[in-house]
C-alpha positions, -999 to 999 in steps of 0.1 A, spaced: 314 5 231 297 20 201 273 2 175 275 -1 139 248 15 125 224 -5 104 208 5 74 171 -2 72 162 -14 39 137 11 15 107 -4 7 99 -12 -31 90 20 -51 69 5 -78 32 17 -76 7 -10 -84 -5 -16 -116 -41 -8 -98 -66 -10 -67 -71 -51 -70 -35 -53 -75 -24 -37 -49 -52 -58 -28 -34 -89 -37 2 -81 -32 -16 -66 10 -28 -102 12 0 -120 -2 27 -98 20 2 -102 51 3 -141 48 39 -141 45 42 -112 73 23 -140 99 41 -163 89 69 -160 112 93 -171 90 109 -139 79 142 -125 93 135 -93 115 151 -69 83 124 -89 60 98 -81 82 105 -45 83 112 -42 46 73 -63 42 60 -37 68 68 -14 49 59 -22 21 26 -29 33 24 3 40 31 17 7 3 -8 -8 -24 2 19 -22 39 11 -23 34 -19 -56 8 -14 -68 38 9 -61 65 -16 -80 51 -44 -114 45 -24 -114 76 -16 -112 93 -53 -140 64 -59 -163 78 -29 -157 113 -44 -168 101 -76 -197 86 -61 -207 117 -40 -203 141 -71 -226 114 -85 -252 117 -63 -255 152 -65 -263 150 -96 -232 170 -112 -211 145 -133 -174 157 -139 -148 132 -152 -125 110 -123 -91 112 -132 -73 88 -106 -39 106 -93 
């Protein structure tokens, strides 16, 4: 007996507008993630998601924190977020 395959759903594609954004969408998907009232596709799709949104979070501290080091070296260049 063979199973049907499943497709797993893609997460949303659409980068945040920006870092506090992207903050409150985490926190919003993480109340709804512990919840426990999403169906098991839901919660992977969320996960996901999440996922998405946390790099994203993660990636724009550290262009900050590069900033900040360039900063206190005394060398300013311009930050250009990617």
């Amino acid at each position: 007996m063979t199973r049907p395959m499943v497709s797993i759903p893609k997460p949303a594609a659409a980068e945040p507008a920006s870092y506090e954004a992207a903050l409150q969408e985490l926190e919003q998907l993480l109340a709804r993630l512990e919840s426990g009232d999403l169906p098991l596709e839901q919660l992977l799709t969320q996960y996901q998601r999440g996922a998405v949104l946390l790099k994203f979070c993660r990636d724009r501290l550290e262009a900050v924190e590069d900033q900040i080091k360039v900063l206190d070296q005394g060398t300013l260049k311009t930050w250009t977020p990617e």
